[in-house]
C-alpha positions as CSV (number, residue, x, y, z in Angstrom):
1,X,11.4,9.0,26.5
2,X,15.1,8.4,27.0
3,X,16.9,9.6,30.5
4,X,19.7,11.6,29.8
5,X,22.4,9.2,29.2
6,X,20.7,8.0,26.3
7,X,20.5,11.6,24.7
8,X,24.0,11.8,24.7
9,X,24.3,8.5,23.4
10,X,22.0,9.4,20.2
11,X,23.3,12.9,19.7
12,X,27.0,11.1,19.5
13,X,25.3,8.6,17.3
14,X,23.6,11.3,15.1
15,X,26.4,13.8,15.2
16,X,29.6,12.5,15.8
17,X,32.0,13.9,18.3
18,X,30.9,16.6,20.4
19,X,32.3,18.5,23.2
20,X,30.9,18.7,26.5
21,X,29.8,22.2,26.4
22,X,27.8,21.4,23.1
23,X,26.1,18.2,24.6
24,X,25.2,20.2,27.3
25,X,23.3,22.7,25.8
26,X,21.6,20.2,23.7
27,X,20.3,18.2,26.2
28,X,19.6,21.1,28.6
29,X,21.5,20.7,31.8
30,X,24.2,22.1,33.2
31,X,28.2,21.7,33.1
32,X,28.4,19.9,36.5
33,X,25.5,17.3,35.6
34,X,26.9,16.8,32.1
35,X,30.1,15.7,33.5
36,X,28.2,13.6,36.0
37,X,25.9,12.2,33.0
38,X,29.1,11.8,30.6
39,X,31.2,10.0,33.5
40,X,28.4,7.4,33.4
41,X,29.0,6.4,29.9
42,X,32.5,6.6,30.5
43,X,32.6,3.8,33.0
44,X,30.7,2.0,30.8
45,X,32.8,1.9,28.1
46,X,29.8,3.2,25.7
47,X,31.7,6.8,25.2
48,X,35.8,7.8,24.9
49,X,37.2,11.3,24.8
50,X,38.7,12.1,21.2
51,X,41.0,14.9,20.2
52,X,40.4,18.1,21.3
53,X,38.5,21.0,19.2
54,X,36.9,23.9,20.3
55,X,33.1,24.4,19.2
56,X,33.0,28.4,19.1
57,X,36.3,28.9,17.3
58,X,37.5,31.2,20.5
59,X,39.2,30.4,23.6
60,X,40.6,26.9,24.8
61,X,39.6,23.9,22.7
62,X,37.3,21.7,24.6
63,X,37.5,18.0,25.4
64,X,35.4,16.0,22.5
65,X,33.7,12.8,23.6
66,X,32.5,10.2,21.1
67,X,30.8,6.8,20.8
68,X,32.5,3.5,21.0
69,X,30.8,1.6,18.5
70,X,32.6,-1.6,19.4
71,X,32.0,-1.2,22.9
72,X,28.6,-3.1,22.7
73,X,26.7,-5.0,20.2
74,X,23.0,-6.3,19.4
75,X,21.7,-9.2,17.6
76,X,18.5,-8.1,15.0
77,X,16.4,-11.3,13.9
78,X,14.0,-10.9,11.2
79,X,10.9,-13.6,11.0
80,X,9.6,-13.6,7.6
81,X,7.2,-15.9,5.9
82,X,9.6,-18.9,5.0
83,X,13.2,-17.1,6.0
84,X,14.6,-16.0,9.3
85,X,17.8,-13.6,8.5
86,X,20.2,-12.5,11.7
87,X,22.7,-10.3,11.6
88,X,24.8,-9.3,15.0
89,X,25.7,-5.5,15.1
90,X,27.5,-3.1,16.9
91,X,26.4,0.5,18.0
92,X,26.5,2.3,14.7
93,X,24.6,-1.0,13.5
94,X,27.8,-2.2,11.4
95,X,27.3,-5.8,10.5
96,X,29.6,-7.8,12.2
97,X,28.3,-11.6,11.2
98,X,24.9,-12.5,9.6
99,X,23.3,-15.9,8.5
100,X,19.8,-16.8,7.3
101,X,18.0,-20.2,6.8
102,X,14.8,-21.0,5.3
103,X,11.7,-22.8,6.5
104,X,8.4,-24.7,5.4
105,X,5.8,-22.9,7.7
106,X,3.1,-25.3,6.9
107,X,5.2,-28.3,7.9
108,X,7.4,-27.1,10.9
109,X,6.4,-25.8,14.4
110,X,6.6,-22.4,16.7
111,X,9.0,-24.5,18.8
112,X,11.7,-25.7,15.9
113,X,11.7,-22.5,14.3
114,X,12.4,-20.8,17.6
115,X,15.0,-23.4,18.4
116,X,16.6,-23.1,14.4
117,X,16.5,-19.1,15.2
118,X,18.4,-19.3,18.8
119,X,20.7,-21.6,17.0
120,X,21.6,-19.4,13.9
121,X,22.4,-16.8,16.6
122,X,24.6,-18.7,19.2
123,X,26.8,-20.1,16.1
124,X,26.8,-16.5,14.6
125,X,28.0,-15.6,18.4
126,X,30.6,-18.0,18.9
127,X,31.6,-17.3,15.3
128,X,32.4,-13.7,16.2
129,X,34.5,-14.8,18.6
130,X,32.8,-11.7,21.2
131,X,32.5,-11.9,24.8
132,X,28.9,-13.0,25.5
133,X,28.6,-9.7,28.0
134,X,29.4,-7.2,25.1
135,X,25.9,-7.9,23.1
136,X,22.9,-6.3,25.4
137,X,20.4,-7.5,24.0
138,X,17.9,-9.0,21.1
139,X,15.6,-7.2,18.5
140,X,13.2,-9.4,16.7
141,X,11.1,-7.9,13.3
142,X,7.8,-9.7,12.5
143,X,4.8,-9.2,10.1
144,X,1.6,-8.2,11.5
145,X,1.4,-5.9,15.0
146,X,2.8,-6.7,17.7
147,X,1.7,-6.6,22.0
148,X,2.8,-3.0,23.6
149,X,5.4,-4.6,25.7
150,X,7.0,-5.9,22.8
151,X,6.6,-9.5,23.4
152,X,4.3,-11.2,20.9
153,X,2.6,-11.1,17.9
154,X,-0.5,-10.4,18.1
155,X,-2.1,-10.6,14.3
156,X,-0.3,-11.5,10.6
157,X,-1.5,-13.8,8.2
158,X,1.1,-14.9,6.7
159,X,2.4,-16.1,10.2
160,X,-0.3,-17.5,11.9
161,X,1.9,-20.4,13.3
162,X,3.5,-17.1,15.2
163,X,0.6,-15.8,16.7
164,X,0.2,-15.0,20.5
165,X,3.1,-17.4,21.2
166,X,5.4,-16.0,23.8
167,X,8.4,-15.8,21.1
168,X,10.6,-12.6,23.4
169,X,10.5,-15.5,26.5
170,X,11.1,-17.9,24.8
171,X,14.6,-17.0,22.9
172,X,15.4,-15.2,26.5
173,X,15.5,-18.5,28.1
174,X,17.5,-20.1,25.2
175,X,20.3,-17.4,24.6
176,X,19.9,-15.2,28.2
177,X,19.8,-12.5,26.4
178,X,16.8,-9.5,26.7
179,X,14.8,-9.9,23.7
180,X,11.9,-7.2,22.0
181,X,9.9,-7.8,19.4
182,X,8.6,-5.0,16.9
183,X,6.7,-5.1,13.6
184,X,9.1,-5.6,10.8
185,X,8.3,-2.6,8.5
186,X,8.5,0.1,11.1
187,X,11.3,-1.8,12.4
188,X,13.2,-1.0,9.3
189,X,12.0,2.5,9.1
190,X,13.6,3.8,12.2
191,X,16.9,1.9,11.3
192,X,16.4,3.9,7.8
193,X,15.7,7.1,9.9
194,X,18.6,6.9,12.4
195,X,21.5,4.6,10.0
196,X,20.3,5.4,6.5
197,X,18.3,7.4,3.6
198,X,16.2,8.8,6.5
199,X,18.7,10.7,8.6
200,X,17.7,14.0,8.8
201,X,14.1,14.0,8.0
202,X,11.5,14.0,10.8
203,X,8.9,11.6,9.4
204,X,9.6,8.5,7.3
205,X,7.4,5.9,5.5
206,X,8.8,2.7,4.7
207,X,7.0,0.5,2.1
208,X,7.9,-2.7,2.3
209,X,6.7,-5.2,-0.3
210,X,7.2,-8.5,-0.4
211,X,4.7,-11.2,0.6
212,X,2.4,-8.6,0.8
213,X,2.2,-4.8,1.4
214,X,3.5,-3.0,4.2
215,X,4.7,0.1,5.9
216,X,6.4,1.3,9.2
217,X,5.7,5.1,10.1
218,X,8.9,7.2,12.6
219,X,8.8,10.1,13.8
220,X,12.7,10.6,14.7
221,X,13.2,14.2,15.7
222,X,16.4,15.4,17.5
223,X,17.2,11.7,18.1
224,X,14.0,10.9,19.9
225,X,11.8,8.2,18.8
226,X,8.4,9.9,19.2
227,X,5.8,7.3,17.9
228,X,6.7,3.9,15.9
229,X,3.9,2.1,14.5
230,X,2.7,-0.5,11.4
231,X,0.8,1.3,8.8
232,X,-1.1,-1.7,7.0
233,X,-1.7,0.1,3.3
234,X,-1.7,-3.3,1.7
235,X,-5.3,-3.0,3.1
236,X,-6.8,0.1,2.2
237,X,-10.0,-0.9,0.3
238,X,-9.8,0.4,-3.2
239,X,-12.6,-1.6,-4.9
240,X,-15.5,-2.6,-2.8
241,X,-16.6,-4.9,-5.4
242,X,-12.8,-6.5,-5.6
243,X,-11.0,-9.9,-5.3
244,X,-11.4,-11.2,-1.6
245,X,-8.2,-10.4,0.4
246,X,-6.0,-12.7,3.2
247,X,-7.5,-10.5,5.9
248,X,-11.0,-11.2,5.2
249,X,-11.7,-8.3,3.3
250,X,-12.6,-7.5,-0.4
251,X,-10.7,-4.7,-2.4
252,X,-7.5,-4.4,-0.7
253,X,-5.0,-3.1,-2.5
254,X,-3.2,-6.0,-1.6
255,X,-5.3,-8.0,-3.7
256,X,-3.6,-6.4,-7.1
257,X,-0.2,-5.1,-5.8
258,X,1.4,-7.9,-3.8
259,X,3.9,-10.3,-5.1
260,X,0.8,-13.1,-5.7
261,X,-1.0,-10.8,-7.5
262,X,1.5,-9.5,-9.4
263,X,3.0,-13.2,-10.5
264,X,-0.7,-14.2,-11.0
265,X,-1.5,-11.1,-13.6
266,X,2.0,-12.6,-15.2
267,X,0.8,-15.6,-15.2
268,X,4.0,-16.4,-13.9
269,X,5.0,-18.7,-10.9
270,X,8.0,-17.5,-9.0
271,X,10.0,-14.0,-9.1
272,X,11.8,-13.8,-12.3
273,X,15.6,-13.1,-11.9
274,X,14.9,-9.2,-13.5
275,X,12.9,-8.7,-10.6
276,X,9.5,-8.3,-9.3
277,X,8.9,-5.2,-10.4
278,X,11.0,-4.7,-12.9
279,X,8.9,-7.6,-15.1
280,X,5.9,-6.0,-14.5
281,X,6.5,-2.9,-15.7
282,X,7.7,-4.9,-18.8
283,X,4.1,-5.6,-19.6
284,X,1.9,-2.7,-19.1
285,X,-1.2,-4.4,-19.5
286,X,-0.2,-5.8,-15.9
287,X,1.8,-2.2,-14.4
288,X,-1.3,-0.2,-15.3
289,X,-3.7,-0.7,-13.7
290,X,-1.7,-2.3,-10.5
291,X,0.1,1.1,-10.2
292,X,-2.9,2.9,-10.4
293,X,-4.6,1.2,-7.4
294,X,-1.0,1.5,-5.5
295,X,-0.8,5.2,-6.2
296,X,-4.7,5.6,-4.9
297,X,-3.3,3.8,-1.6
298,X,-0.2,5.9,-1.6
299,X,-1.5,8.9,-1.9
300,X,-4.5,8.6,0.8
301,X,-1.6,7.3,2.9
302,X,0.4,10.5,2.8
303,X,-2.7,12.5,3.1
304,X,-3.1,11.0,7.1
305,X,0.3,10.7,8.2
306,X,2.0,13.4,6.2
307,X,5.7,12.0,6.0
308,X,8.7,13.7,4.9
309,X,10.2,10.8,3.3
310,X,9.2,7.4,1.9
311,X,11.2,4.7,1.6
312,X,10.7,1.9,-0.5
313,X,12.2,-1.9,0.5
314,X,11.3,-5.6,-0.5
315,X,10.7,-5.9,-3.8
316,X,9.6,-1.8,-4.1
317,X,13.4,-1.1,-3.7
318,X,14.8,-3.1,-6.1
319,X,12.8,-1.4,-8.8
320,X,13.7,0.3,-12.0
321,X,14.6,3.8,-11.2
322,X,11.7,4.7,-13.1
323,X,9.5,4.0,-10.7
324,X,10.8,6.2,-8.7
325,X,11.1,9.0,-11.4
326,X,7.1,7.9,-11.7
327,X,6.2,8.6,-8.1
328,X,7.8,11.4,-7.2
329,X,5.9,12.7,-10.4
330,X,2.6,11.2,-9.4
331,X,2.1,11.2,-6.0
332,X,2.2,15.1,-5.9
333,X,-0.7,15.7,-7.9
334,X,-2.9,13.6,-6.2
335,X,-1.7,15.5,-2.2
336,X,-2.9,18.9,-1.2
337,X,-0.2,21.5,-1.2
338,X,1.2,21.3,2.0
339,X,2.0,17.4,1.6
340,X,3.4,17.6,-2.0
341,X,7.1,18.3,-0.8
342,X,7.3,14.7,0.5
343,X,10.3,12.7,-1.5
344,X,10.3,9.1,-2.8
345,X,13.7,7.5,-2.6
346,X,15.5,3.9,-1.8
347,X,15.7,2.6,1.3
348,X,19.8,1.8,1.6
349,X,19.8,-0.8,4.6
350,X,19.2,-4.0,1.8
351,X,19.4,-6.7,1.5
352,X,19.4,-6.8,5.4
353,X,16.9,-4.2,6.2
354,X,14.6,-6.7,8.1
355,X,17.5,-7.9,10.5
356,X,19.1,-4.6,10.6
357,X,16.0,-3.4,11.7
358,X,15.6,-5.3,14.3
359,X,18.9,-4.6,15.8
360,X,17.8,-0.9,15.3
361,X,15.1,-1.7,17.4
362,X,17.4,-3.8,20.3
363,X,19.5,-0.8,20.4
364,X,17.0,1.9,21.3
365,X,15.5,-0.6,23.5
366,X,18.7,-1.8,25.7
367,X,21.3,1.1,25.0
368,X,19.8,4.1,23.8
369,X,17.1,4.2,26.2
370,X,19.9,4.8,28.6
């Protein structure tokens, strides 16, 4: 729940410039602790007064205050299986600086690939040539779920080498910085929801397909993050009687719409420069059936959560536009009617939507909080 600081701060993010009178009445209090709430920010440097407007059209223009999105920054890491992307933001998430580097994970250790990541972000830092006192803080994005205090992961399998390993304390000793760790995909959804083809819509699914098949479910209504949380459709069980799966299981969908299965039903052994999904749907032997069982996932996914958006990423967003065109015909018929007015688009935060995410998620965790 944020204090009140930190509505103000999101309703300047979400809206723009608003006058005092207009914060006010959003957030509920009155004039006096407005001003009181408002001088806050001021002295922080978060906030600035802009030019004067007046938000009924009658009397004497009010004062407008608005976010200083240079007045602090964030650093969003994204752990993947292999690759480590960073990019360092500022409050409207604009990149400033990025790098990436990749990594064996069979053959390196927890410890060099914390030390490679603190690294990347100290030269991407000193690079930006910012005072070390302007970034608050550290969001990291990793596959699998992660502890409630946002300090480990707890379960992935295609990062086992990350598992349990205290990876928030220990980049907070080697940048002292404040570091939070969220799973990736609904990392990426609430940086979607508040910075991109989510805005305005109250819950959105992000697919996410790359190694394998995830999704991050936000509720973002009037600013307010209401409940964040990994939605693991890659293992929904669609054939009992199916190919065993990474997790232990048998049938996930995972186990024909992921980017091994998909390379293996190609017979093919790395991503061809078309694209994932794109060569697929190039052989329809292959697309057929591997849609089908996606679209059986989809739609019993939509059926529990009941989002107003999805949003596909990873390999899912650079599809063919057909595939969209083929969802948002699908999917409908297979929801009851009050679930059949959710859209399918793109998710618009690539190719950085996993680091971008996590600086989404250092923001509402060291400055929109408030």
């Amino acid at each position: 729940m944020r204090k009140n600081g930190g509505q103000l701060l999101a309703l300047l993010r979400d809206n723009g410039a608003m006058s005092r009178a207009d914060l006010a009445r959003a957030i509920g209090v009155s004039a006096p602790a407005l001003t009181k709430i408002a001088s806050s920010q001021l002295e922080r440097g978060l906030i600035a007064e802009a030019d004067s407007s007046s938000s009924s059209g009658l009397g004497r223009p009010g004062t407008l205050i608005n976010l200083r999105p240079s007045s602090c920054y964030v650093v969003g890491a994204n752990v993947g299986a292999g690759r480590v992307g960073v990019v360092l933001a500022d409050m409207m998430l604009n990149v400033v600086a990025r790098k990436s580097f990749t990594f064996d994970f069979d053959a390196v250790g927890v410890d060099e690939i914390i030390a490679k990541t603190a690294k990347a972000i100290n030269a991407l830092i000193d690079k930006s040539g910012l005072p070390r006192q302007a970034i608050k803080g550290m969001g990291v994005g990793v596959p699998g779920k992660v502890d409630r205090a946002g300090r480990s992961n707890v379960s992935s399998k295609f990062t086992q080498w990350l598992h349990d390993i205290p990876f928030a304390d220990q980049l907070e000793q080697l940048l002292d910085l404040p570091v939070v760790l969220e799973h990736n995909a609904t990392a990426m959804a609430l940086a979607e929801a508040f910075y991109g083809a989510g805005r305005g819509y109250g819950t959105v699914l992000h697919l996410y397909l790359r190694a394998g098949l995830g999704a991050g479910l936000v509720h973002a209504r009037h600013g307010e993050l209401v409940h964040p949380g990994p939605v693991e459709i890659g293992h929904i069980v669609i054939d009992p009687d199916g190919q065993p799966c990474q997790c232990g299981g048998r049938g996930c969908v995972e186990t024909v719409f992921s980017e091994a299965a998909l390379l293996r039903a190609m017979s093919l052994s790395q991503v061809p420069s078309t694209g994932l999904i794109a060569a697929a749907m190039d052989s329809p032997d292959v697309w057929e059936p591997a849609y089908a069982r996606f679209l059986e996932a989809l739609s019993t996914t939509v059926t529990l959560l009941g989002p107003d958006l999805i949003l596909l990423g990873g390999h899912l967003g650079e599809a063919p536009a057909a595939l969209l065109d083929a969802l948002n015909a699908d999917l409908p018929k297979r929801l009851m009617p009050q679930f059949r007015g959710v859209r399918v688009a793109r998710a618009t935060l690539q190719p950085d939507a996993g680091a971008l995410g996590a600086a989404c998620v250092g923001l509402e965790k060291f400055v929109f909080e408030g």
